[in-house]
C-alpha positions as CSV (number, residue, x, y, z in Angstrom):
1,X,-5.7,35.0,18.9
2,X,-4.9,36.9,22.2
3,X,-2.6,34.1,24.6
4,X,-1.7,34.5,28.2
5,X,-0.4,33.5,31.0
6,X,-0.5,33.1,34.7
7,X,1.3,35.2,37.3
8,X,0.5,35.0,41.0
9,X,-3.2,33.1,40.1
10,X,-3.9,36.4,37.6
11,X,-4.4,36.1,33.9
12,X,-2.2,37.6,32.1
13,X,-1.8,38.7,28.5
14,X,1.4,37.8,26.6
15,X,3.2,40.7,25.2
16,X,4.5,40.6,21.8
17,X,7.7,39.6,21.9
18,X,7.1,36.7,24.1
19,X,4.3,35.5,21.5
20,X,6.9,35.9,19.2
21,X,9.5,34.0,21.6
22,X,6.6,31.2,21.7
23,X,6.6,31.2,18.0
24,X,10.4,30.8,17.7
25,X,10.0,28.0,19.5
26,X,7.6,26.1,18.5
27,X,8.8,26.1,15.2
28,X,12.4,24.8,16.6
29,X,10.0,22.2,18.6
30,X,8.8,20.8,15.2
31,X,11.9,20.7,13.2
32,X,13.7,18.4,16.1
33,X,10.7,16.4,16.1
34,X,12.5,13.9,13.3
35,X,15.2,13.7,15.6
36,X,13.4,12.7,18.6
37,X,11.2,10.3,16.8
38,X,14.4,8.3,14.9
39,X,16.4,8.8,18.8
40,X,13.2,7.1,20.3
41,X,13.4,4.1,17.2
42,X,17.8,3.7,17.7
43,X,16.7,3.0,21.6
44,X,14.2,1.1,21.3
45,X,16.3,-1.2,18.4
46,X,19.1,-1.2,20.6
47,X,17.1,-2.8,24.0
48,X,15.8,-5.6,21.5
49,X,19.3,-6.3,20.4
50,X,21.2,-6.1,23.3
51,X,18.4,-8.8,24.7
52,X,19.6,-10.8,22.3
53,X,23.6,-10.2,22.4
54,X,23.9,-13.5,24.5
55,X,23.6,-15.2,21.1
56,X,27.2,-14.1,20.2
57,X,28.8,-15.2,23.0
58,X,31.8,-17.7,21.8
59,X,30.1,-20.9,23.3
60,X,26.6,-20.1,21.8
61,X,26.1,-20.7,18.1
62,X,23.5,-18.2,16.6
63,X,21.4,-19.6,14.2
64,X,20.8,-18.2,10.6
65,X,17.3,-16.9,12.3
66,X,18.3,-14.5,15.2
67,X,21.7,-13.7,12.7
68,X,18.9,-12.3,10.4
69,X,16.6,-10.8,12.7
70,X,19.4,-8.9,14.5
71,X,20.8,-7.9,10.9
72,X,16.9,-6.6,10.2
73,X,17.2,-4.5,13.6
74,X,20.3,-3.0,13.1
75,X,18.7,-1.7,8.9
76,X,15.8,-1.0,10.6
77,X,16.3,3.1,11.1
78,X,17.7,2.8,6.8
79,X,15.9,5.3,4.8
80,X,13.7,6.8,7.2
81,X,13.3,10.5,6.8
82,X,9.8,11.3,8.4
83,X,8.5,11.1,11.6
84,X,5.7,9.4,10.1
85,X,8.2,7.1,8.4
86,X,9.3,6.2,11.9
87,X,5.7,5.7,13.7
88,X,5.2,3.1,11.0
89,X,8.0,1.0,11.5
90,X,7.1,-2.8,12.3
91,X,9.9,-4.6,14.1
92,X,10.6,-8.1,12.9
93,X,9.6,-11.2,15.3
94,X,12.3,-12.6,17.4
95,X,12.6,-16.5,16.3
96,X,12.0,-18.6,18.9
């Protein structure tokens, strides 16, 4: 299937080695898509910890609770090796 581009408003065919350029690249766009999703997962895990980082402070005592729920978001990227792996992580509830 023919693609193209646009140059000045006109519709323009690509030639072949920018389809293959294209190519090339989407298929380096796919394999860093693990990556991105696990990169995404570590920044996400590390906003909901650092909310709770006050609990460690030296005149705080952190219960047994938020010691285990910070443990389960730091193992929380452990073992994953698909993206799809990664869209189905569910995070652990804060304790109140």
């Amino acid at each position: 299937m023919a693609r193209f581009k646009m140059v000045n408003n006109d519709r323009i065919q690509l030639t072949a080695e920018e389809e293959a350029q294209l190519d090339a690249d989407q298929v380096i766009w796919e394999a860093g898509a693990f990556d991105r999703a696990i990169a995404d997962l570590r920044w996400q895990r590390n906003s909901k910890i650092s909310i709770t980082d006050w609990h460690g402070l030296s005149d705080v005592t952190m219960s047994a609770a938020m010691t285990q729920y910070r443990q389960e978001l730091r193992d929380i990227t452990a073992g994953l090796t698909t993206v799809e792996e990664v869209k189905a992580v569910v995070w652990p509830s804060e304790p109140a």
